[in-house]
C-alpha positions in Angstrom: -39.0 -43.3 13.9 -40.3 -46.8 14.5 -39.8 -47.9 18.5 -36.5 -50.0 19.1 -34.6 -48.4 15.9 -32.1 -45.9 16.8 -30.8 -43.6 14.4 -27.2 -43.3 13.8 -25.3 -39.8 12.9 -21.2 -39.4 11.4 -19.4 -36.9 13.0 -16.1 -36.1 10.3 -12.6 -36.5 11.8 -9.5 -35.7 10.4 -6.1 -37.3 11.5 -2.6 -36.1 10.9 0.8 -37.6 12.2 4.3 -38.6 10.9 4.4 -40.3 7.9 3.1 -44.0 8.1 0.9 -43.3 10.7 -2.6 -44.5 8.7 -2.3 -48.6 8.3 -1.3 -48.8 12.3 -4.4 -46.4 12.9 -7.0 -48.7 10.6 -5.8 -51.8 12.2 -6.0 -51.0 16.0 -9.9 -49.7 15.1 -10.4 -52.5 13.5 -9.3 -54.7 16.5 -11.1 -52.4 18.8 -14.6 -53.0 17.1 -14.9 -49.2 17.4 -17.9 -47.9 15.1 -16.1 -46.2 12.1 -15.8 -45.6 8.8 -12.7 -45.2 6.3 -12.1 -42.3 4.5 -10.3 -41.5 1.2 -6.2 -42.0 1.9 -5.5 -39.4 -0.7 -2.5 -37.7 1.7 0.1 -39.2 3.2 -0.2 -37.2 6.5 -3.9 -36.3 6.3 -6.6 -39.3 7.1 -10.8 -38.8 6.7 -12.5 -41.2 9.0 -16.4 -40.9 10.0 -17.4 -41.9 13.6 -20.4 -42.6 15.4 -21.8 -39.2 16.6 -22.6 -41.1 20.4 -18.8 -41.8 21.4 -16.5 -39.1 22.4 -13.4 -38.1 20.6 -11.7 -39.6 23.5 -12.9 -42.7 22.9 -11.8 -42.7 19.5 -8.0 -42.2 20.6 -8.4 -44.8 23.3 -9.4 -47.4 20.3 -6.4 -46.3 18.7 -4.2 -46.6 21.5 -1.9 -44.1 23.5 1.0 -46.0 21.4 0.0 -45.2 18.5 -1.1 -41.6 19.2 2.1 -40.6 20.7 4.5 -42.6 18.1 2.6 -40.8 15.0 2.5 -37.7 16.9 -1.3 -38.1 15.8 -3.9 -34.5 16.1 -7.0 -34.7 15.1 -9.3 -32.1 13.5 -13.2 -31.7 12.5 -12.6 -30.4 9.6 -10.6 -29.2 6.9 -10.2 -25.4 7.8 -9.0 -26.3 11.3 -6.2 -28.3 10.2 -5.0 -25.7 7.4 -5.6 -23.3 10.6 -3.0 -25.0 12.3 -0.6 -25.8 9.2 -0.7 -21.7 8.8 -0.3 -20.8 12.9 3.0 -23.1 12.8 4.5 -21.6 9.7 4.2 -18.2 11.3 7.3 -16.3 11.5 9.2 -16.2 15.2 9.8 -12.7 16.4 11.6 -11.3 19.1 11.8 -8.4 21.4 14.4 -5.7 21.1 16.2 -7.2 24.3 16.2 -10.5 23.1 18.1 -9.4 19.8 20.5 -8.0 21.4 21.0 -10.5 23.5 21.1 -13.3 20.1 23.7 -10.9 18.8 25.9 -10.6 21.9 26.1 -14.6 21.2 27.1 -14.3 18.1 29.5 -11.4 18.9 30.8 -13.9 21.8 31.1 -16.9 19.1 33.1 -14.8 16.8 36.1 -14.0 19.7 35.9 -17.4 21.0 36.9 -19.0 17.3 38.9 -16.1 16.3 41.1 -16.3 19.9 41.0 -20.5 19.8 
């Protein structure tokens, strides 16, 4: 590499939040001057951006703004698998303990009386 040219890597980032969240994201990077690249907008709660490998992902939410991430509920993944990682570990099913059962029911049990008696 010649002296004085510096070689610049992308480093893939994927963004999901509520609905709406993509135009407000575009905008405040563009206002920020933050080294970027748009990705395809096929999804309307997935975005593709490419960033310049020498700033931090922390940097990247600071050019969007704490607004913004917090409104839009905005996470942000490095790739595809970690994101359907994440859709699948929320969808997962809620169990509880024997005790806790019991005790759930014993509400219920307690609901039924309190409508049946009122």
């Amino acid at each position: 590499m010649k002296e004085g040219v510096f070689s610049m890597e992308w480093t893939t980032v994927y963004i999901a939040g509520k609905p709406g969240f993509k135009d407000e994201v575009l905008n405040n990077l563009l206002k920020s001057n933050f080294p970027f690249m748009p990705g395809s907008p096929e999804s309307d709660s997935l975005y593709l951006l490419w960033m310049d490998d020498r700033h931090s992902l922390r940097e990247l939410k600071k050019a969007i703004g704490s607004k913004t991430v917090f409104k839009y509920r905005l996470n942000f993944y490095p790739s595809l698998e970690k994101y359907f990682e994440s859709l699948r570990s929320k969808k997962k099913e809620v169990t509880f303990t024997p005790q806790e059962e019991e005790l759930i029911q014993s509400m219920i049990d307690n609901l039924q009386e309190y409508k049946v008696s009122a």
